[in-house]
Each structure stands twice: as C-alpha cells, then as structure tokens.
C-alpha positions in Angstrom: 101.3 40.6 90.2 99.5 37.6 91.3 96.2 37.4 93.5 95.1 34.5 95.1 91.3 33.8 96.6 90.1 31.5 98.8 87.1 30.4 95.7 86.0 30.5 93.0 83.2 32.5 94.0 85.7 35.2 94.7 87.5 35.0 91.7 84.1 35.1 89.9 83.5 38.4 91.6 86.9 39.7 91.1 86.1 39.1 87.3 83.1 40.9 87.2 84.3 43.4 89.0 87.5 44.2 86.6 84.5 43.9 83.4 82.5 47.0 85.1 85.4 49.0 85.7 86.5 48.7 81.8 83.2 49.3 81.1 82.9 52.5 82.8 86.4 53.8 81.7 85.0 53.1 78.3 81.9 55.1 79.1 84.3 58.2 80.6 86.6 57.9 77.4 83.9 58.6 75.4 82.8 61.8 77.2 85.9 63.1 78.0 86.6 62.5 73.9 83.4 64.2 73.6 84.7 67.3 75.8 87.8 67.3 73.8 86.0 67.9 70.3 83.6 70.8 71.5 86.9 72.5 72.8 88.8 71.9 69.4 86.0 73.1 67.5 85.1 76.1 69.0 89.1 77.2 69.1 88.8 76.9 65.2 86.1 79.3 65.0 88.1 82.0 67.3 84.7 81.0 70.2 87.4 80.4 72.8 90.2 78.8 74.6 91.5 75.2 74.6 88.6 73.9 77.4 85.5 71.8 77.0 83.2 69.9 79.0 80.4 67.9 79.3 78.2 67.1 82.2 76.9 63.5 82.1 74.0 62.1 84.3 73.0 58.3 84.2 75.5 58.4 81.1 73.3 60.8 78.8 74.9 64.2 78.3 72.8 66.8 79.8 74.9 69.9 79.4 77.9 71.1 77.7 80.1 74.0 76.9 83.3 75.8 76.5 85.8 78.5 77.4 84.2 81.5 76.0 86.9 84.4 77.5 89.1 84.1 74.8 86.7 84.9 71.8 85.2 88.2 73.9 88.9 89.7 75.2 
C-alpha cells in the first residue's frame, strides 16, 4: 500500500503519528502481559480461573486482580 501527501509537512505528521501508536501498543503489551502473569500465577496456586486484569490510569497500574470463583467452588 502506498500513501501519497500533498507535503512534507503531512508526511512529517503521518510519521509521528505511526511512532505514538507503536508506542502505545508497546505500553498495552506490557499491561496486558502484566494481566496475563497474575492470572497464570494464581491458577498455579489453585486461587482461580485462567483471567487477570489490570486497570491502568495515565499508564501506572492502579488496580489489579483475578478470577477468584474457581478456588472457592
């Protein structure tokens, strides 16, 4: 796929653009990898089912937690 602007401004935009997206897939990678781990661990202790999560503000974690029905059924 090609994409053509009129400038270079444009293009210059475009660029920046595509380098804050990556950067804030990187960002969501990270959590999501975070959100991952805290499920995986607590299914190896028998605390609960195969679901994490994190709740992220101004990309800080503020909460997290996991699927607890599992370890009290």
């Amino acid at each position: 796929m090609r994409i053509y602007f009129e400038d270079k401004s444009d293009t210059y935009a475009f660029l920046r653009l595509c380098k804050t997206i990556a950067r804030v897939m990187n960002e969501n990678e990270k959590f999501l990898r975070q959100a991952i781990q805290l499920s995986r661990e607590h299914m190896r202790r028998g605390a609960g089912g195969p679901f994490g999560a994190v709740v992220v503000q101004d990309g800080k974690v503020i909460g997290s937690g996991w699927n607890r029905v599992t370890s009290t059924n």
